[in-house]
One Martini backbone bead per residue (centre of mass of N, CA, C, O) as a GRO file, in nm:
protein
  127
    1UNK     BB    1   4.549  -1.496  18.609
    2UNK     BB    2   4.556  -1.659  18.272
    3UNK     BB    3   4.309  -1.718  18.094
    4UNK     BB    4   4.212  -1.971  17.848
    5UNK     BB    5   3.898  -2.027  17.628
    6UNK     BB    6   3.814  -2.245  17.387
    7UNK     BB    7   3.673  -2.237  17.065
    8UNK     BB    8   3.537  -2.376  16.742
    9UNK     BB    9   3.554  -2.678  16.693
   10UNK     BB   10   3.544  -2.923  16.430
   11UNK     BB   11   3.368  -3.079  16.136
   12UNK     BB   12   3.483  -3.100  15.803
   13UNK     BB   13   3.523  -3.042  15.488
   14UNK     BB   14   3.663  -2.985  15.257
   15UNK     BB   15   3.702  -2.616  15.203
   16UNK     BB   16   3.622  -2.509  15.490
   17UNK     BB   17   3.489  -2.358  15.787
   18UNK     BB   18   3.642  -2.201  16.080
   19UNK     BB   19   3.591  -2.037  16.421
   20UNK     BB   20   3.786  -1.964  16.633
   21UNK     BB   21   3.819  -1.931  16.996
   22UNK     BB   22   3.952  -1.682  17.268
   23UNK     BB   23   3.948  -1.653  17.563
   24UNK     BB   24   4.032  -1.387  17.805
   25UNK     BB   25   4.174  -1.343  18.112
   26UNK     BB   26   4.406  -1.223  18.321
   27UNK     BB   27   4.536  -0.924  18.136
   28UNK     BB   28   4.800  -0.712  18.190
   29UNK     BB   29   4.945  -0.672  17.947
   30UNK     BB   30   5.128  -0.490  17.704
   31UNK     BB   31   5.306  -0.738  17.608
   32UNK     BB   32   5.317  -0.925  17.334
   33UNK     BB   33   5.092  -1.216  17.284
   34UNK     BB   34   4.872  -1.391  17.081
   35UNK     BB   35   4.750  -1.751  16.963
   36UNK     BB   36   4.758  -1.998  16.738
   37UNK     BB   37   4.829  -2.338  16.794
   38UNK     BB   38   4.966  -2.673  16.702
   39UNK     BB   39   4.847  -3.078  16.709
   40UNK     BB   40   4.945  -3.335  16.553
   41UNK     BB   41   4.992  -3.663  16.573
   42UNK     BB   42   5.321  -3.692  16.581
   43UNK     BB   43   5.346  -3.368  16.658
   44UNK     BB   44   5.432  -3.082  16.681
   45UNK     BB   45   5.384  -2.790  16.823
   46UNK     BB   46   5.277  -2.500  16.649
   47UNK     BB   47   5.269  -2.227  16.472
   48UNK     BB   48   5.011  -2.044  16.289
   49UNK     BB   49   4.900  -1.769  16.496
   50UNK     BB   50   4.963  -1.399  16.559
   51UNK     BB   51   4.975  -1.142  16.784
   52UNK     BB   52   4.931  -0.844  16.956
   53UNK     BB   53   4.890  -0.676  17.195
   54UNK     BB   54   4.834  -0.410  17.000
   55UNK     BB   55   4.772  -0.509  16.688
   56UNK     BB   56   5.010  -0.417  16.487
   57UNK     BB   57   5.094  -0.744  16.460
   58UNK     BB   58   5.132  -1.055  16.257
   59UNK     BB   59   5.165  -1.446  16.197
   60UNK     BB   60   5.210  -1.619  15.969
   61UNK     BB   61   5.220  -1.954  15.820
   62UNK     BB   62   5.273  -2.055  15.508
   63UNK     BB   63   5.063  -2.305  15.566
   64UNK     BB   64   4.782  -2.024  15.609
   65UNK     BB   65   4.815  -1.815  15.399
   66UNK     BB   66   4.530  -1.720  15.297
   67UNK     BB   67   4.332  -1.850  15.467
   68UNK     BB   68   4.409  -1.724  15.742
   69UNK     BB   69   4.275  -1.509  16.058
   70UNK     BB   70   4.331  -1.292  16.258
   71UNK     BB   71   4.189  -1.134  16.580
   72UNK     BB   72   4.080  -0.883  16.785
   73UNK     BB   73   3.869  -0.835  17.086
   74UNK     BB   74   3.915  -0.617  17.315
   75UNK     BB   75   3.626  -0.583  17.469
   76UNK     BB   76   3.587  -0.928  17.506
   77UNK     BB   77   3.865  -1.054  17.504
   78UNK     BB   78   3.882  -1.193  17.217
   79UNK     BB   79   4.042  -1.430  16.997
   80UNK     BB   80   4.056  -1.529  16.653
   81UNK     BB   81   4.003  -1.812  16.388
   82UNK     BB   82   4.009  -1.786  16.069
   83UNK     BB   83   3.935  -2.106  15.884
   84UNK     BB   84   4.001  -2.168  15.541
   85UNK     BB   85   4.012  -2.404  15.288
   86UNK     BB   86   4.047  -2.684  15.431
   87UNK     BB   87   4.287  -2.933  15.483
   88UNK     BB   88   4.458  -3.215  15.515
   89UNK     BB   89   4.666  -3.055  15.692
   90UNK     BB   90   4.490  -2.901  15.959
   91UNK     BB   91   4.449  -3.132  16.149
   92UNK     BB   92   4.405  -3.065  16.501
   93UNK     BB   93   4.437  -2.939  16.755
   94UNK     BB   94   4.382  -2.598  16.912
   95UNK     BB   95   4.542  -2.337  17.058
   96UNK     BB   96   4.607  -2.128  17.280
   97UNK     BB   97   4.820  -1.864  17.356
   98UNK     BB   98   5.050  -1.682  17.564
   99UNK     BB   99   5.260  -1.357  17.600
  100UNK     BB  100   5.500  -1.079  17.739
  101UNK     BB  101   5.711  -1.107  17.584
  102UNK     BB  102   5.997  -0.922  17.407
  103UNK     BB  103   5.929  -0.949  17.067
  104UNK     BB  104   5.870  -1.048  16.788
  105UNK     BB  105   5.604  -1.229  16.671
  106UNK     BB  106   5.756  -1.461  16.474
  107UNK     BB  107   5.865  -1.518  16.757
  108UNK     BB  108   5.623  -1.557  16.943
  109UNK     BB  109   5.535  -1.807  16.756
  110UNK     BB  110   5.633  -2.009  17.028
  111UNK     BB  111   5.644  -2.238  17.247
  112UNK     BB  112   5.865  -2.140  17.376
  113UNK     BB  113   5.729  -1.851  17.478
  114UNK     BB  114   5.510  -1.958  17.631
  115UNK     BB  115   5.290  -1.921  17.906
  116UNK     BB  116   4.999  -1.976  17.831
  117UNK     BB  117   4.707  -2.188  17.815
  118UNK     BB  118   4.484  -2.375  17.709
  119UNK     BB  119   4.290  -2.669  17.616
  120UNK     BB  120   4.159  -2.714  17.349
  121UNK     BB  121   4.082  -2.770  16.996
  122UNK     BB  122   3.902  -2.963  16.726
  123UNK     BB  123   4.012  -3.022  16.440
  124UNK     BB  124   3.843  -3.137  16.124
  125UNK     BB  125   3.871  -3.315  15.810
  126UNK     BB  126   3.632  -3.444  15.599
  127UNK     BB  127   3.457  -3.688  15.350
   0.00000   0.00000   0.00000
């Protein structure tokens, strides 16, 4: 079974910057992604970023492009979201999440295609 475990969740001023964290366990597939999504209230979850499970391929969300980086360490069995940059519209959620479908990671990195998620962290934002 697999199990996501977030963390680096936290508050920053505007401009600055966090990198979450995503523990893996319990992971046989060898497709599909993983990545993280976000929601912020009183808004549906969104895709912000995934990666392929061979790292081959990723997808940023053009609201995070040039600001935030995914990675993965697969020794660790560990995805990273690196995010700079922050901005008041960053506030939300932010979930890890994962699936093994067969898509591009652009198609898997929506919430409709997810098999498993974390329980999430809270990244905030304030001056």
């Amino acid at each position: 079974q697999v199990q996501l475990v977030e963390s680096g969740g936290g508050s920053v001023q505007p401009g600055g910057s966090l990198r979450l964290s995503c523990a893996a366990s319990g992971f046989t597939w060898t497709t599909g992604a993983i990545g993280w999504f976000r929601q912020a209230p009183g808004k549906e979850r969104e895709g912000v970023s995934c990666i392929s499970t061979d790292a081959s391929s990723a997808y940023y969300a053009d609201s995070v492009k040039g600001r935030f980086t995914i990675a993965r360490d697969n020794a660790k069995n560990t995805v990273y979201l690196q995010m700079n940059t922050l901005n008041p519209e960053d506030p939300a959620a932010y979930y890890c999440g994962a699936t093994p479908h067969i898509q591009p990671v652009e198609t898997l990195c929506h919430p409709y295609y997810i098999t498993d998620w974390g329980q999430g962290t809270q990244a905030t934002v304030s001056s």
